[in-house]
N, C-alpha and C positions, 0 to 999 in steps of 0.2 A: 421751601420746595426748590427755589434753584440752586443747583451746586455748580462750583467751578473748581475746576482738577486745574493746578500748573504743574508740569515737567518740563525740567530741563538740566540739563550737562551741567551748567554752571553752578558754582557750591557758593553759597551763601548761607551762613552765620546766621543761628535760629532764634535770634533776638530781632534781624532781619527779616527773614523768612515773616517771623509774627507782624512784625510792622505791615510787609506787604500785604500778607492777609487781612487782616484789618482794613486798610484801605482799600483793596480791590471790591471785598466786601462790601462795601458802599457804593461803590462803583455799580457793582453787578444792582444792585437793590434800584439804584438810578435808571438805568439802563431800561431795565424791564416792568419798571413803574412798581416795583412790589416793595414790600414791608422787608427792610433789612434785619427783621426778628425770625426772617423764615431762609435767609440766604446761609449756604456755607460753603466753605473754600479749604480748598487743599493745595498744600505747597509742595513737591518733592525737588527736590535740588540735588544736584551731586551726582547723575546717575548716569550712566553710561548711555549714551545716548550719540548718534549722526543724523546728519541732513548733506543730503549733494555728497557725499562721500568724505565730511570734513566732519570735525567734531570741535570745532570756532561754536561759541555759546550758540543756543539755542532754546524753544522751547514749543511746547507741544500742549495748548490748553482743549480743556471738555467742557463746555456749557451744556446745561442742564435744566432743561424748567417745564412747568406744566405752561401751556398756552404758550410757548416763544413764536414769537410772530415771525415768519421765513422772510417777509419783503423788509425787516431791520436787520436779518444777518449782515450785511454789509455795514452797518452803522455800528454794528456792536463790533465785526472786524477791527473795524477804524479804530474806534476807543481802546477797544484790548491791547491790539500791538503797539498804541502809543503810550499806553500803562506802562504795555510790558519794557520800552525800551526806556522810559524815561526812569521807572523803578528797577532797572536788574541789566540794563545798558543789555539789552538782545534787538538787534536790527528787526524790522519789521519783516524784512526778508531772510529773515531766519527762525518763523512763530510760523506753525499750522494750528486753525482752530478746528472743530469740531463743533456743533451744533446738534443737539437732539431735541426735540419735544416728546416730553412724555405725556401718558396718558393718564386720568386723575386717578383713575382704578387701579393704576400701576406704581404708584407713587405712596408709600404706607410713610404715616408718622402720627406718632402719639399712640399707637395701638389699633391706628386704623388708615383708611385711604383718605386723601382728596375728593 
């Protein structure tokens, strides 16, 4: 049930790409205390993308989860942009996140809801 979308300008090599996904994956599973059998992530790299009027790397992640708790977005901030710069070298000041909680009725897999 949780998803994480990364976008960002900077191109990276999709043997790369799969690396980070994998490990963010694990990340995101930690993070939210859930079963990393139910996390999934997406990479898009390459894409035409600015911030501030420059286009110097950057990136732009979606978290996604049933129950994401609002008083950890800050904790989960933290962790992400230190992901992100330590795996894809993008400043912390150059990552907007996104946070949504969904709702379990809204959320289908396997052929059915949460």
């Amino acid at each position: 049930m949780p998803y994480l979308k990364i976008n960002t300008n900077k191109s990276i090599d999709k043997g790369s790409e799969e690396d980070i996904a994998i490990k963010v994956s694990a990340l995101v599973a930690e993070l939210l205390g859930k079963p990393e059998s139910y996390v999934m992530t997406e990479i898009n790299s390459g894409r035409t993308m600015t911030f501030a009027g420059s286009t110097e790397p950057l990136a732009y992640l979606e978290l996604k989860s049933i129950g994401l708790p609002e008083n950890k977005t800050a904790v989960f901030s933290e962790s992400l942009c230190a992901f992100i710069h330590e795996n894809m070298d993008i400043s912390p000041g150059r990552v907007y996140l996104e946070f949504a909680d969904a709702r379990r009725n809204m959320w289908g897999w396997n052929g059915s809801t949460f």
